[in-house]
C-alpha positions in Angstrom: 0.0 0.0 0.0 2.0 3.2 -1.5 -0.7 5.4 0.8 1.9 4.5 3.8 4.9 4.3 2.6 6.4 6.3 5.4 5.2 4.8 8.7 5.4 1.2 6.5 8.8 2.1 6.1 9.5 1.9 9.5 9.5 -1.4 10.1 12.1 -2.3 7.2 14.6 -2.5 9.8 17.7 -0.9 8.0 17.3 3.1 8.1 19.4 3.5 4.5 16.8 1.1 3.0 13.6 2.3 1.5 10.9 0.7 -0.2 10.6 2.7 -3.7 13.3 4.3 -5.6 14.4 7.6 -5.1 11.6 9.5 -8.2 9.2 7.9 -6.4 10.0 8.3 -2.8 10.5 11.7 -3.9 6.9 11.9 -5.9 5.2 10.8 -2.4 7.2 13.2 -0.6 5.9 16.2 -2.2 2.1 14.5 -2.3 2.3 14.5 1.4 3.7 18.4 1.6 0.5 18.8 -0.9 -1.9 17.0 1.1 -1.0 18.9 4.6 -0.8 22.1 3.1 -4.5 21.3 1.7 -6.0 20.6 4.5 -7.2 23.0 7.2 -5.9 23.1 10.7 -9.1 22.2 12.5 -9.2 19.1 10.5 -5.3 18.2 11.4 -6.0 18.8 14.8 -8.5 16.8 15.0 -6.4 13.9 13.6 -3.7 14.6 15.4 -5.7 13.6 18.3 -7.1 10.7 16.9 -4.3 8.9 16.3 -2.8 10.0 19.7 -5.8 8.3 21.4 -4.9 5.6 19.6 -1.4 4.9 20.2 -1.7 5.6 23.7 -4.9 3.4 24.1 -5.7 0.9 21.6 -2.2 0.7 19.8 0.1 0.1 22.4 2.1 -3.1 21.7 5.4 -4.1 22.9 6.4 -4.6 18.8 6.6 -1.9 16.5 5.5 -3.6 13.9 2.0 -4.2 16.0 1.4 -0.7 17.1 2.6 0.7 13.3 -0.3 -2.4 11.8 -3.0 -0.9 13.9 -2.2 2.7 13.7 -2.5 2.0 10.0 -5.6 0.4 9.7 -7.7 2.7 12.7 -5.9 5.9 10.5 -7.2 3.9 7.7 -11.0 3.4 9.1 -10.8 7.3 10.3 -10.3 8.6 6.6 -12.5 6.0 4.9 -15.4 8.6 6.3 -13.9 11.2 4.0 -14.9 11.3 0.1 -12.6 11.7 -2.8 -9.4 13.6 -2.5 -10.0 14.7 0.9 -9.8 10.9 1.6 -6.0 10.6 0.1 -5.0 14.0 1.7 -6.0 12.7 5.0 -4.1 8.8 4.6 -1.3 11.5 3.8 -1.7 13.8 6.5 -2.5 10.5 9.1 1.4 9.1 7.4 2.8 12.2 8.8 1.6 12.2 12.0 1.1 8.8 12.9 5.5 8.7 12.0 5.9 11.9 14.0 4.1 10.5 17.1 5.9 7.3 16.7 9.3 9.4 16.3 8.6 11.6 19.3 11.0 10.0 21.6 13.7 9.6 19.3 13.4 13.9 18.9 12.8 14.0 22.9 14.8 10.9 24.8 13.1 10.4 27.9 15.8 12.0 29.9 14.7 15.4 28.6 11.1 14.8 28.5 11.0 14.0 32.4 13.2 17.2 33.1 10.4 19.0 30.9 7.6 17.4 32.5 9.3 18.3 36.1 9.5 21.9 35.2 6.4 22.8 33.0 2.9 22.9 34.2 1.5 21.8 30.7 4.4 19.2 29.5 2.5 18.4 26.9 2.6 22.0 25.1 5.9 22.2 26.6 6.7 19.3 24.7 5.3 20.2 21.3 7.4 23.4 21.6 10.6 21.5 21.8 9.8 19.1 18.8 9.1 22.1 17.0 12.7 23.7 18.0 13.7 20.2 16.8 12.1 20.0 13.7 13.1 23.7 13.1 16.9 22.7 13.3 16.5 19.7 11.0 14.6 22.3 8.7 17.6 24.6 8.9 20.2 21.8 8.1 18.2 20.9 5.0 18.3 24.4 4.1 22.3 25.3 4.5 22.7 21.3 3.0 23.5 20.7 -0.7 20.3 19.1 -1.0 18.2 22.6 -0.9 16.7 23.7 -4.1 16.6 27.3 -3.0 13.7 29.6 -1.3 11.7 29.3 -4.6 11.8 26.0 -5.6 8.5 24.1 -6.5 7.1 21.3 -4.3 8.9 18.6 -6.5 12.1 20.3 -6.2 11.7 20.2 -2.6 10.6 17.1 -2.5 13.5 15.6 -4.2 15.9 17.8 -1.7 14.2 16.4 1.6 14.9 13.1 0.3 18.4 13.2 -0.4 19.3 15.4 2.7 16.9 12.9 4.1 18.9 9.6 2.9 22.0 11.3 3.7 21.3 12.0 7.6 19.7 8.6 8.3 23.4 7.0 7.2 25.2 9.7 9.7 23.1 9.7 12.9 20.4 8.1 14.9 17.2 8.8 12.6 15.7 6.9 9.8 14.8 8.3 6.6 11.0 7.9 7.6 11.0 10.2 11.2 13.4 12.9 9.1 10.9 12.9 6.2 8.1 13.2 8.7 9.3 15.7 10.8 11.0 17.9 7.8 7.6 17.2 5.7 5.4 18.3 8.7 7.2 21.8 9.6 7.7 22.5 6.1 4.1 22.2 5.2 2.5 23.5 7.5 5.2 26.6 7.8 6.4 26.0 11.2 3.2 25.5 13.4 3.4 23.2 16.5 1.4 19.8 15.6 -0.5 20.0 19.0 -1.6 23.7 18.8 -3.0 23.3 15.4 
């Protein structure tokens, strides 16, 4: 199912491989900026917390590959409600933030989540502000990387950028090709707003 090629991708094991080549990787890429830039905030939101109810209720599984199955298919049954190509642009959007969820600990280890959580009096915004920061800096890397297409590139161009600067950091460090895409995808699209305060 090309629909979830990102959080799919996850469970492939080896973060350099992916499961398309890179015109199509790249192609998907810039459907899911499309897709999250299409569709309004209220509706994100509301997704977002879907699919956090989810994996903190329903999903929770001591294998990956079990919590990334059912995120997939209760994502899935969420967007089969929609019609047409609000449908697709939610699978898309759900990709995005079902991988960011699923990625949140890798951008906040638990050593820096409990010192938040022992200092803030809403962690959880207190959180989303320091994914953001996160995000932000792999945004920023991208953009002083030779992968950037310049400030006026087109969607594809982009596209194409975030996966190479994308394939590149997930054989240098500790994050696949799937949570950089997500994370890069998500700030990019929705041009730099906090995933819990939209």
């Amino acid at each position: 199912m090309r629909a979830a090629l990102v959080v799919l991708a996850l469970c492939a094991g080896n973060a350099r491989s992916h499961a398309e080549p890179r015109p199509a990787r790249a192609a998907y890429i810039a459907d899911l900026i499309e897709a999250i830039r299409a569709t309004d905030r209220a509706t994100l939101a509301n997704t977002r917390r879907y699919i956090q109810v989810l994996e903190r209720n329903k999903c929770q599984a001591p294998e990956m590959t079990l919590r990334v199955g059912c995120l997939l298919e209760a994502a899935g049954q969420n967007c089969n409600q929609q019609r047409g190509d609000a449908r697709e642009r939610c699978r898309r959007a759900s990709d995005v933030i079902a991988t960011n969820l699923l990625a949140e600990r890798v951008f906040v280890p638990d050593d820096l989540r409990y010192q938040i959580m022992s200092k803030q009096r809403d962690a959880r915004v207190a959180i989303a502000r320091e994914l953001q920061r996160r995000y932000a800096a792999l945004v920023a890397e991208l953009a002083m990387s030779e992968f950037f297409p310049g400030p006026r590139a087109d969607t594809a161009a982009l596209a194409a950028g975030i996966d190479g600067f994308c394939s590149d950091a997930a054989g240098t460090r500790d994050l696949s090709w799937q949570y950089c895409v997500a994370a890069v995808v998500w700030f990019v699209a929705s041009d730099g707003a906090p995933e819990e305060t939209r």
